[in-house]
N, CA and C of each residue as an Amber inpcrd file, in Angstrom:
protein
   435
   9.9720000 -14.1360000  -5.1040000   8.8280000 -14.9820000  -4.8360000
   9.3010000 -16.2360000  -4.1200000   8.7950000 -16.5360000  -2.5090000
   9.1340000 -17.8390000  -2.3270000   8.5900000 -19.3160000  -2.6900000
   8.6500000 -20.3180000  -2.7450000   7.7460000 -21.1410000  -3.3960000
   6.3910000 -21.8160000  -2.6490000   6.0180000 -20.6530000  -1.4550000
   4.8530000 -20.9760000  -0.7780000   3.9060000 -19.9570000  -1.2800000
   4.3000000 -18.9540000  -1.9570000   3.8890000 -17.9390000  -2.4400000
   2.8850000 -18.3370000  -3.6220000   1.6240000 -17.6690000  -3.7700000
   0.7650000 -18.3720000  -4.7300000   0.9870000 -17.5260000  -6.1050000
   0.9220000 -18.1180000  -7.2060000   1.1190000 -17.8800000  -8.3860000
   0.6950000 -16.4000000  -9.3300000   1.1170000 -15.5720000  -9.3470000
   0.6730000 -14.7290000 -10.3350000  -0.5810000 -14.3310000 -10.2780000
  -0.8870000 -15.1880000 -11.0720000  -2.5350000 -15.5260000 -11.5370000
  -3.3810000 -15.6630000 -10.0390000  -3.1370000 -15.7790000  -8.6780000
  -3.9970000 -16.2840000  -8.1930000  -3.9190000 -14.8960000  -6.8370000
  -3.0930000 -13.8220000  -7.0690000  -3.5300000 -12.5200000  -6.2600000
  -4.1490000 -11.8030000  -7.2510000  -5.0160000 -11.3380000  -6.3470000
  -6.3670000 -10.8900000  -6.6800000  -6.7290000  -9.6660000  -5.7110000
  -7.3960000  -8.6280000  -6.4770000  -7.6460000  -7.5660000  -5.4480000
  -7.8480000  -6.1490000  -5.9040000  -7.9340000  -5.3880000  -5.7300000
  -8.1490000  -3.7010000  -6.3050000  -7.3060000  -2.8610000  -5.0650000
  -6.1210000  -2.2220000  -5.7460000  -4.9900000  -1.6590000  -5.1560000
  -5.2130000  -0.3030000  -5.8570000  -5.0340000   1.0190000  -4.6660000
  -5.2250000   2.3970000  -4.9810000  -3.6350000   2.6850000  -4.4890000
  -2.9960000   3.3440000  -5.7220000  -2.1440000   4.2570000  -5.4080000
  -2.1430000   5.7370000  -5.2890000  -2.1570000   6.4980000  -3.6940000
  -1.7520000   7.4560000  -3.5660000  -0.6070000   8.2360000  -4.2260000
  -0.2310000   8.6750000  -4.9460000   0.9710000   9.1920000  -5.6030000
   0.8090000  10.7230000  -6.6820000   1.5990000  11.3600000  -6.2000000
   1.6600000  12.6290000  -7.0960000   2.6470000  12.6310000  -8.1370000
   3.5270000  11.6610000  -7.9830000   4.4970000  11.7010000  -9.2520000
   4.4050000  10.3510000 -10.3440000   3.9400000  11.4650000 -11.7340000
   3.5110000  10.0940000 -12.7230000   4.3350000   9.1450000 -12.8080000
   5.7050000   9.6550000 -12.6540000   6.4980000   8.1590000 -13.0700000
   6.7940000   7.2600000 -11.6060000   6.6870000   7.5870000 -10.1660000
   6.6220000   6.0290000  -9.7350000   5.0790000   5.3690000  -9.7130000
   3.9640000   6.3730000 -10.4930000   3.0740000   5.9880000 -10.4410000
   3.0520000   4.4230000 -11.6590000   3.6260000   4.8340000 -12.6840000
   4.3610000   4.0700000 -14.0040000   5.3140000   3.0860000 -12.9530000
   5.8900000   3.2660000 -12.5660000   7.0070000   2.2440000 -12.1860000
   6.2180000   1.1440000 -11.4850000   5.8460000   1.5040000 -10.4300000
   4.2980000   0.5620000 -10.2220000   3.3580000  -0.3610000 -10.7200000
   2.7330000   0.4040000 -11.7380000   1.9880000   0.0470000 -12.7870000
   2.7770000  -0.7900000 -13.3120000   4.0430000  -0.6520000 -13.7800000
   4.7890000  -1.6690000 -14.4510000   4.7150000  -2.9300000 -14.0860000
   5.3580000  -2.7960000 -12.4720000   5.7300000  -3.8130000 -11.9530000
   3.9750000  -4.8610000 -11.4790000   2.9820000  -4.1070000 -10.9200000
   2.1010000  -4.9560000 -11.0810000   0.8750000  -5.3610000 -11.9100000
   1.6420000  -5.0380000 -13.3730000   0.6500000  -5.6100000 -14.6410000
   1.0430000  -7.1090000 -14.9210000   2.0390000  -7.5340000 -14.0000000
   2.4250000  -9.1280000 -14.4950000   1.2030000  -9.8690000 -13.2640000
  -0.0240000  -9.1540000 -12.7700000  -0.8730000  -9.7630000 -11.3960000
  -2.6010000  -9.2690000 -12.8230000  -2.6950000 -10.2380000 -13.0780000
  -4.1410000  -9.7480000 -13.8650000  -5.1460000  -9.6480000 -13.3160000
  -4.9430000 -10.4910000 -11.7910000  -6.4620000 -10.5920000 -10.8020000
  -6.0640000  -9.0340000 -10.0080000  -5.2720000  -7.7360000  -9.9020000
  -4.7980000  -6.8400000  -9.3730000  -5.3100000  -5.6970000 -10.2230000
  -6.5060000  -5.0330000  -9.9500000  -6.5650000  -3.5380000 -10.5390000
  -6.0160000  -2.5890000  -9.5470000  -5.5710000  -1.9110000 -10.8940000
  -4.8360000  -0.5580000 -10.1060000  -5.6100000   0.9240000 -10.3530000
  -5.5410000   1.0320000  -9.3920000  -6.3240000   3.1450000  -9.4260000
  -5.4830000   3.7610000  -8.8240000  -5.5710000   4.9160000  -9.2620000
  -4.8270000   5.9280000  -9.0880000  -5.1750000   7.2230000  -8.4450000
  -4.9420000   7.8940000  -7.3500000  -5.0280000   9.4400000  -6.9400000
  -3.9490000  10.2900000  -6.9300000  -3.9210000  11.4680000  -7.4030000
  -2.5640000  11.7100000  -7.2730000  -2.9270000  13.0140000  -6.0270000
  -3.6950000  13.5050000  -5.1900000  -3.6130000  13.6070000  -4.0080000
  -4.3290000  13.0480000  -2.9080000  -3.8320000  13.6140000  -2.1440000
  -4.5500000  12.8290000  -0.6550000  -6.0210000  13.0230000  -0.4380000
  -6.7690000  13.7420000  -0.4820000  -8.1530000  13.9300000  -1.0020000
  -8.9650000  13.3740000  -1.5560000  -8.2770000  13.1490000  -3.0110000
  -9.2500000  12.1730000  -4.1180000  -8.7160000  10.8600000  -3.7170000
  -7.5800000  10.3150000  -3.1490000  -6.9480000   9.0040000  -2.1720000
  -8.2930000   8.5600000  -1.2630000  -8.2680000   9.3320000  -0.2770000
  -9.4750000   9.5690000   0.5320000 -10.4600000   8.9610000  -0.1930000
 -11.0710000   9.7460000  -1.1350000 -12.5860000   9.8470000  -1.4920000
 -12.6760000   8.7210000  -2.4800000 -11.9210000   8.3590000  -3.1970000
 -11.6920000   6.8650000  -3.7280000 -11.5200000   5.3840000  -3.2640000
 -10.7370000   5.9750000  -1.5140000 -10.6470000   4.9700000  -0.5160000
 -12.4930000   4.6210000  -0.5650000 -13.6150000   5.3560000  -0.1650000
 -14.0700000   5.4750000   0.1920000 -15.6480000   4.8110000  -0.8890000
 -15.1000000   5.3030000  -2.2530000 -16.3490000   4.6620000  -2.9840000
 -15.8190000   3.8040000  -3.9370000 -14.6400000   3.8760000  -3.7520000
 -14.3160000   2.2930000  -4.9710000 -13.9630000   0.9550000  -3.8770000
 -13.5090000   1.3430000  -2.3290000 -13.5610000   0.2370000  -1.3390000
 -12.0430000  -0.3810000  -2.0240000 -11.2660000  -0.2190000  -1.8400000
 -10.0400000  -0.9120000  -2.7300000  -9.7820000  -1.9640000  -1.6570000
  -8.1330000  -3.0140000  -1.9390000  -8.0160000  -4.0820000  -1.0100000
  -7.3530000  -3.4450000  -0.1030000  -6.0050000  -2.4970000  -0.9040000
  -5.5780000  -2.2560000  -0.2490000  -4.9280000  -0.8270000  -0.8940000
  -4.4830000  -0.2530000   0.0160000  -3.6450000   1.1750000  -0.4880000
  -2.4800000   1.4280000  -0.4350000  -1.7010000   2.0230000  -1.9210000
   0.0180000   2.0070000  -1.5300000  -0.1570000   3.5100000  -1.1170000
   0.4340000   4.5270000  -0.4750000   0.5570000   5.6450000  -0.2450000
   1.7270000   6.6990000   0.0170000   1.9600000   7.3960000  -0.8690000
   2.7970000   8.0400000  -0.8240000   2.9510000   9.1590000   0.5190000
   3.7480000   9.6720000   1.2760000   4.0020000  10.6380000   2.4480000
   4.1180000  12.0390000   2.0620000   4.1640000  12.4140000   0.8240000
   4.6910000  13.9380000   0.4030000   3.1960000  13.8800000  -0.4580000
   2.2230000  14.4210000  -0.4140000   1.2580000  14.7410000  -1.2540000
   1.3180000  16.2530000  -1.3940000   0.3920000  16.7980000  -2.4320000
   0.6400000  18.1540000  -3.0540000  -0.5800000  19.2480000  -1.6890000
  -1.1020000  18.4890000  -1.0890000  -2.5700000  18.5930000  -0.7490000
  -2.4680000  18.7470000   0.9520000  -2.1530000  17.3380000   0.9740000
  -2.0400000  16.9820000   2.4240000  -1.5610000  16.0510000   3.0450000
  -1.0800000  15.8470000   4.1390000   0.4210000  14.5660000   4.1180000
  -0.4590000  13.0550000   4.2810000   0.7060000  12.3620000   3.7390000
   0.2480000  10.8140000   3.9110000  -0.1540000  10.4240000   5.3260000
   0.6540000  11.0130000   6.1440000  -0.0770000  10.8360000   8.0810000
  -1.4790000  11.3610000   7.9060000  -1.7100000  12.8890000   7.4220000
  -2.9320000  13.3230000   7.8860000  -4.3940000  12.4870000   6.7200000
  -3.8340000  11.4380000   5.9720000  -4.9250000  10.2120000   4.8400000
  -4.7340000   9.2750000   5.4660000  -3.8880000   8.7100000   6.3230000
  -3.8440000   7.4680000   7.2020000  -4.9250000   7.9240000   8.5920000
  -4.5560000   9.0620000   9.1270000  -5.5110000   9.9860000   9.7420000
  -7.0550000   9.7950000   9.8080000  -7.3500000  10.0500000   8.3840000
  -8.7270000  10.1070000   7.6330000  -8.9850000   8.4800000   7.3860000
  -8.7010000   8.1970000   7.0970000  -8.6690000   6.4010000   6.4850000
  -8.4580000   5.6680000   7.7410000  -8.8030000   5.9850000   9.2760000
  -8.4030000   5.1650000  10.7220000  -9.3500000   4.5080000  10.7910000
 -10.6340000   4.8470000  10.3610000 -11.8610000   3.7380000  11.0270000
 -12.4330000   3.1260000   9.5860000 -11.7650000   2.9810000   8.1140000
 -11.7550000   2.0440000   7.3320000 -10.6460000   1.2490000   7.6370000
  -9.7210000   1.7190000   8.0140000  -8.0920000   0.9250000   8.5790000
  -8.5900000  -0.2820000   9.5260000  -9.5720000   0.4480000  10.3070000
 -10.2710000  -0.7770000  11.7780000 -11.2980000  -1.6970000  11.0050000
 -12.1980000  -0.5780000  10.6850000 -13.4730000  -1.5050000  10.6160000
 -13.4380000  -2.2310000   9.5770000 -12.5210000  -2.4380000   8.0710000
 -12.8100000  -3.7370000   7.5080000 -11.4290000  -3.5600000   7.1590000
 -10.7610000  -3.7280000   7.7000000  -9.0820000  -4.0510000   8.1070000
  -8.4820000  -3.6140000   6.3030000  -8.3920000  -2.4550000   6.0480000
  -8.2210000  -1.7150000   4.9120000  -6.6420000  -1.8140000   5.0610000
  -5.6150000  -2.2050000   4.4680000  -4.1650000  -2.1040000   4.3070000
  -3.7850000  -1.0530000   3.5570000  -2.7760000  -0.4520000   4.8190000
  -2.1450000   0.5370000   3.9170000  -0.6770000   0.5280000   4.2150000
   0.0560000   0.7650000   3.0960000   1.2730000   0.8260000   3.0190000
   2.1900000   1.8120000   2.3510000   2.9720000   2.6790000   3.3500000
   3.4040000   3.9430000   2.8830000   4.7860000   4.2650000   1.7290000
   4.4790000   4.4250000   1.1460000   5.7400000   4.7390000   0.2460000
   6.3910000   5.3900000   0.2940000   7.7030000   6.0110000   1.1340000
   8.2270000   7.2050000   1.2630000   9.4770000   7.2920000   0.6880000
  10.5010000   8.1770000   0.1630000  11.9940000   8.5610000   0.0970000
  12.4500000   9.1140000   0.8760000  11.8220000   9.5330000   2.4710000
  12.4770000   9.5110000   3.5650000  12.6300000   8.0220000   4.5090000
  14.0350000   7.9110000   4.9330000  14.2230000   7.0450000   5.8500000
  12.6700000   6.8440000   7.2320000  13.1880000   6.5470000   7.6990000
  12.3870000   5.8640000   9.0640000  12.0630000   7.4600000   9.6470000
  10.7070000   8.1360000   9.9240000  10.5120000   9.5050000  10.2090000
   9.3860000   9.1770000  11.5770000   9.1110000  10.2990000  12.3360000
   8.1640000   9.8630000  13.1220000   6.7400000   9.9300000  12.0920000
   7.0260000  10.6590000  11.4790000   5.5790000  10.9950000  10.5840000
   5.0490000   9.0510000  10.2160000   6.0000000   8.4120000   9.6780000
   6.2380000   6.9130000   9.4490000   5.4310000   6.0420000  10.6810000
   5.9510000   6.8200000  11.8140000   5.5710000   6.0710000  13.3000000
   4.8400000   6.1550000  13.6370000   4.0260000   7.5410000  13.5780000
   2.5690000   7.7090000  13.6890000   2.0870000   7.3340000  12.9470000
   1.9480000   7.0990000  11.6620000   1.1500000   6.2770000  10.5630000
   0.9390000   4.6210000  10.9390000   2.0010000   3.6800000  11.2110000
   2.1410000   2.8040000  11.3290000   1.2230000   2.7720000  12.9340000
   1.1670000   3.5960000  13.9030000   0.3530000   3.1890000  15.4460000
  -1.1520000   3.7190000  14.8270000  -1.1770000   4.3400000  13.9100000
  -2.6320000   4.4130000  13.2600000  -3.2270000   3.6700000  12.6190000
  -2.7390000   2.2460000  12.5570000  -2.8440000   0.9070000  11.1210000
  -2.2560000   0.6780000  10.3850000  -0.9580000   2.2050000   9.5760000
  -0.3730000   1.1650000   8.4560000  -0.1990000  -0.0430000   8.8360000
   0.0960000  -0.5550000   7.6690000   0.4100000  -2.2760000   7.1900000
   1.4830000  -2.2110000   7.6660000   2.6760000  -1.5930000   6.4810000
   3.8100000  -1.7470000   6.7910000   4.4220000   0.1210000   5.8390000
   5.5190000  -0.1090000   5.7210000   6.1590000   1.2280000   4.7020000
   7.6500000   0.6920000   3.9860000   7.7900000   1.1750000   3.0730000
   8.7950000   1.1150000   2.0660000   9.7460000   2.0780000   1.5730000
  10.7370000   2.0080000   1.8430000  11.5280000   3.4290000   1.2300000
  12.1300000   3.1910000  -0.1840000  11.6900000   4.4390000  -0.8670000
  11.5640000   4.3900000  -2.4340000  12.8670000   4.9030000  -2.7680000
  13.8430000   4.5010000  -3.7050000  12.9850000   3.8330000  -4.6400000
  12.9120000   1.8350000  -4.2440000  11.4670000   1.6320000  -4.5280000
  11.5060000   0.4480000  -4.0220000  11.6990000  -0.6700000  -4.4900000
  13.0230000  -1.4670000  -4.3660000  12.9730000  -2.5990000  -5.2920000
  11.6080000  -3.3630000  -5.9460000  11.5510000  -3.7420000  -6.8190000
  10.4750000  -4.3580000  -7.6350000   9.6200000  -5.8760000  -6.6090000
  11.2690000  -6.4110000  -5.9900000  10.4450000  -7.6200000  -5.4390000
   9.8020000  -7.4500000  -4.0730000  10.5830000  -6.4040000  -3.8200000
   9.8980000  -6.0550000  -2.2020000   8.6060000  -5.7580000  -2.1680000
   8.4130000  -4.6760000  -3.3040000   7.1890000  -4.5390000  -3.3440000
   6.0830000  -5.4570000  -4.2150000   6.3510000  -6.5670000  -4.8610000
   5.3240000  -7.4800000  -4.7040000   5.1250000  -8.6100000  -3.9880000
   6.2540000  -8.1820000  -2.9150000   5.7500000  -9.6000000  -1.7980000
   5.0770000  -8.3220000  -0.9060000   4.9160000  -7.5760000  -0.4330000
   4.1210000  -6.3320000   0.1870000   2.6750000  -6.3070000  -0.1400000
   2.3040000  -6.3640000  -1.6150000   1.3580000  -6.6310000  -2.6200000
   0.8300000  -7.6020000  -1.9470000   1.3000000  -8.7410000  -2.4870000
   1.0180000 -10.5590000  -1.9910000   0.8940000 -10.7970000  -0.8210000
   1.4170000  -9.9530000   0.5460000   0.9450000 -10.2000000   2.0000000
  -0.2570000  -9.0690000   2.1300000  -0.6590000  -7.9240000   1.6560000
  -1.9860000  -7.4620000   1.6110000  -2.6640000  -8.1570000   1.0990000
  -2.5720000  -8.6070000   0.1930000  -4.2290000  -9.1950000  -0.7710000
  -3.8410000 -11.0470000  -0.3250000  -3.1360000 -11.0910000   0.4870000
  -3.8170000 -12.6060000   1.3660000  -3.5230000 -12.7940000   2.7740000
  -3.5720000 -11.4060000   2.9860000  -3.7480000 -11.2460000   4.2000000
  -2.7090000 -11.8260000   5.5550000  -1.7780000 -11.5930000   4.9220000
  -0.4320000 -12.1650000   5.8940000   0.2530000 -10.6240000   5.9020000
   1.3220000 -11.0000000   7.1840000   1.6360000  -9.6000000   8.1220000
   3.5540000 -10.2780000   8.1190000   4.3540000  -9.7290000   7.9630000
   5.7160000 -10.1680000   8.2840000   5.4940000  -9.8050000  10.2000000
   6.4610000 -10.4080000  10.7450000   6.6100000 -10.4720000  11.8770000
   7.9180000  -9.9770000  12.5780000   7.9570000  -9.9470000  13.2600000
   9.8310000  -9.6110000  13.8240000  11.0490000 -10.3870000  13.2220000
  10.5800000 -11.5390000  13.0730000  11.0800000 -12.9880000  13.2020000
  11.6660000 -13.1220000  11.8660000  10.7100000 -12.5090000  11.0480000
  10.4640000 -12.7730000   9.4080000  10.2980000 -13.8550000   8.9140000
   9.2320000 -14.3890000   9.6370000   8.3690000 -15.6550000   9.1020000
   7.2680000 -14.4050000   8.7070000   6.1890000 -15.2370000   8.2420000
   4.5620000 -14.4600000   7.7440000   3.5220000 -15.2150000   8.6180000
   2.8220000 -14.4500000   9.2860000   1.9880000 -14.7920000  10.1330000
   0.0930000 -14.2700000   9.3060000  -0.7580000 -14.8950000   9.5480000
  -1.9610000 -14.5420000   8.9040000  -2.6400000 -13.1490000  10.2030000
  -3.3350000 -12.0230000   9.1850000  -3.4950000 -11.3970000  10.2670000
  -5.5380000 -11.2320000  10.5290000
């Protein structure tokens, strides 16, 4: 956490995790039950991801790339004109390195992506630049997007 970073208590938001495996679904969960303004939901395929994107409106979405169903490209795919039209964040979770599957996701809107397993702090400053709306940059300053 840097000390421009706002407090705990003050991110706020409804975060859907894409994920088929219960325990980084748990590892997750772990790490962002210390955010009380942060609900978490859960899909564990790309489908009910989708269709949850869709009637619970979340802030933002973590998403896993290996679904049981259908790949994390082809829900970034589906999720392109919530991605545009009310700037829906998504951020891919993968245990493959840097893939094109990654590259096409990211020229489709992802946010950003993470290779798992993902340190704890990375992924709540990832968290904390979705739900206030800041973007890392080349530079690695944070720019508002």
């Amino acid at each position: 956490m840097l000390p421009t970073d706002p407090p705990a208590a003050d991110v706020r938001g409804k975060v859907l995790y894409i994920e088929d495996v219960p325990l980084n679904f748990a590892v997750v969960e772990g790490i962002l039950s210390r955010y009380p303004g942060v609900q978490l939901i859960h899909a564990a395929t790309g489908l009910d991801g989708v269709r949850l994107v869709r009637s619970e409106r979340p802030d933002f979405v973590l998403l896993d790339m290996h679904l049981p169903d259908i790949s994390g490209l082809e829900v970034v795919r589906m999720l392109s004109e919530d991605i545009a039209a009310r700037r829906l964040r998504v951020t891919i979770l993968t245990g493959d390195s840097f893939t094109m599957d990654v590259v096409k996701a990211m020229s489709l809107g992802a946010f950003e992506y993470m290779v798992k397993p993902v340190d704890a702090r990375v992924l709540e400053a990832g968290v904390r630049r979705a739900l206030t709306g800041k973007r890392p940059d080349p530079n690695g300053t944070l720019s508002h997007r």
